[in-house]
C-alpha positions in Angstrom: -1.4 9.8 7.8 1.8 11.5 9.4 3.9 8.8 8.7 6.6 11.0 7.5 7.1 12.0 11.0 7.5 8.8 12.5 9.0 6.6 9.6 12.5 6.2 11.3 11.4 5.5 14.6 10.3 2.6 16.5 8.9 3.8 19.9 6.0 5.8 19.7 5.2 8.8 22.1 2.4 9.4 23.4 1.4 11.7 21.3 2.2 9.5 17.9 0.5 6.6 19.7 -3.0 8.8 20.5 -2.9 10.5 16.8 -2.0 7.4 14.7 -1.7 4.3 16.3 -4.7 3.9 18.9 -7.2 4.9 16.1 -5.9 1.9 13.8 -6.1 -0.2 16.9 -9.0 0.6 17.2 -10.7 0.8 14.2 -10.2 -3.4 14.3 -10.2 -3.7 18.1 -13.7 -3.0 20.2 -12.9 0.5 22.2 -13.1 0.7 25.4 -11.4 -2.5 26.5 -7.2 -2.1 27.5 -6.5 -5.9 27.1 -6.5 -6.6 23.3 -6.6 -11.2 24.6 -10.6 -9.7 26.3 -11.3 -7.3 23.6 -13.5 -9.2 20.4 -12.0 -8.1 17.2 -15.0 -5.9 15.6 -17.3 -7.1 13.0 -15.7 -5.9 10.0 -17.7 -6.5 6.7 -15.4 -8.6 4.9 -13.0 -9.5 7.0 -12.3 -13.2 8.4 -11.0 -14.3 11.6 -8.9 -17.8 11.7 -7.2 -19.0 14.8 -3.6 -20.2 14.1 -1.7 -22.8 16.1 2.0 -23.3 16.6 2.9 -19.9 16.4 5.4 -18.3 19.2 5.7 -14.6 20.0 7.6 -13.5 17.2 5.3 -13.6 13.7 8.0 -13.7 11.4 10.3 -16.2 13.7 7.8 -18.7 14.3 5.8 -18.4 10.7 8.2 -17.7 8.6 6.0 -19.1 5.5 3.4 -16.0 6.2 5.9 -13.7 5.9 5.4 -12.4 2.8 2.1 -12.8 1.8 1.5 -10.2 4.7 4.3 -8.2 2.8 3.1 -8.5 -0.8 -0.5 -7.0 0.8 1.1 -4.5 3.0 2.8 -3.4 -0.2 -0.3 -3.4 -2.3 -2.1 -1.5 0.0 0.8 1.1 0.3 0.9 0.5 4.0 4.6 1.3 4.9 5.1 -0.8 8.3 2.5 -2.1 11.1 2.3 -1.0 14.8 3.3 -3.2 17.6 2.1 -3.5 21.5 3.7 -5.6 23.7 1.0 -6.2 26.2 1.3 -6.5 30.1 -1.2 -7.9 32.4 -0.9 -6.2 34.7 -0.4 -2.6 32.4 -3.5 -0.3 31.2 -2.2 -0.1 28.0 -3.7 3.1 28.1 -4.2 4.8 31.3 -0.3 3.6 32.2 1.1 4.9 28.7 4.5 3.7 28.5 6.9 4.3 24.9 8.6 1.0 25.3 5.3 -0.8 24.6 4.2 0.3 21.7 6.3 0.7 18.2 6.2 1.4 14.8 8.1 -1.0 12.6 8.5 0.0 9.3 8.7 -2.9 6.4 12.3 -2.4 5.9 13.2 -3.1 9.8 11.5 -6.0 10.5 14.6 -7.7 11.4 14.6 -5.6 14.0 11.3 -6.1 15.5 11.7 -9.8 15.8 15.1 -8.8 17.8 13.4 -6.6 19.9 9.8 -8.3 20.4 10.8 -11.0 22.9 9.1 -13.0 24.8 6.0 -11.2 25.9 2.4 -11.1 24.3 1.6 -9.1 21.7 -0.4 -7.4 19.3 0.8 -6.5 15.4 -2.2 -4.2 13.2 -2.0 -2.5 9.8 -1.6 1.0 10.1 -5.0 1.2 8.2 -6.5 -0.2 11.1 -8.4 -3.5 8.4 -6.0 -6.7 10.1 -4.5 -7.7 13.4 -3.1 -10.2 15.1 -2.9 -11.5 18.8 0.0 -13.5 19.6 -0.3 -15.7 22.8 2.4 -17.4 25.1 -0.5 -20.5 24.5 1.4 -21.2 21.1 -1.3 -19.9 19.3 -2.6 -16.2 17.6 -5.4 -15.0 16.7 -6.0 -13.0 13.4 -9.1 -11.1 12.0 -8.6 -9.2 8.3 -9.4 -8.7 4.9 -10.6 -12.0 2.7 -7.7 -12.0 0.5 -5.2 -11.6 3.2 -6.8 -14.5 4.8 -6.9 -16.3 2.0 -3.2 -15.6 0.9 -1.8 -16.3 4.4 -4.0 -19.4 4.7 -2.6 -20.6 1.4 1.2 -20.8 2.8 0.1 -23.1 5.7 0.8 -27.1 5.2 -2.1 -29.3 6.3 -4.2 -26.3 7.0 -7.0 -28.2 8.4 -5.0 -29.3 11.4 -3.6 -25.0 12.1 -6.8 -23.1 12.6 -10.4 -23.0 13.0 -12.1 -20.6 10.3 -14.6 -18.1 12.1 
């Protein structure tokens, strides 16, 4: 992947976005669909999808605790950052192509993507395209990925039984 090229940068252009970002997106994301809260997450042998409550906007803000399990994998799997949409309603993510809405965060900055994130939904996905997650304004996001990151994220969460529903 060209990450090289777009390592120091947070806002994607178009072109960045269409020749490494969309094709992770979707590679977890059914195609074809602009609203990643109406797109299913595609079957991925493997992977596990868990619903996590309590959560706000900002992953690292509001679960501090999953921080770095998500890390230590990111790391293992030599995945240098993770792409990040802020979606709008009332936006074709991909017909109205807009910068501002879609960045690269690379795993040293992400200080400043939980400055710049605000309060809007959102979307956070490896760069390899194998995990995402959907963060609601419901207090509540959804996340479909490999076993073990499941597993290592869903170790870090207190009375677990009462945080998501296993799927």
């Amino acid at each position: 992947m060209e990450f090289d090229k777009i390592k120091d940068t947070l806002e994607l252009s178009q072109d960045q976005y269409a020749l490494i970002a969309k094709p992770a997106r979707f590679n977890i994301f059914k195609p074809g669909y602009p609203d990643p809260f109406g797109t299913p997450f595609k079957h991925i042998e493997g992977n596990q999808r868990i619903i996590l409550f309590n959560t706000g906007y900002g992953f690292f803000s509001s679960t501090p605790d999953l921080q770095q399990p998500l890390l230590d994998y990111m790391k293992k799997n030599n995945e240098p950052g993770f792409f990040y949409s802020f979606i709008d309603e009332n936006e074709n993510l991909e017909k109205d192509y807009d910068p501002k809405y879609h960045l690269f965060v690379p795993n040293s900055k992400i200080d400043i993507y939980e400055r710049e994130m605000g309060p809007l939904e959102n979307i956070v996905y490896s760069v390899n395209g194998n995990w995402a997650f959907t963060f609601s304004y419901e207090d509540h996001c959804l996340f479909s990925g490999p076993r073990a990151l499941s597993n290592a994220l869903m170790e870090r969460i207190p009375d677990l039984q009462d945080h998501h529903v296993p799927g």
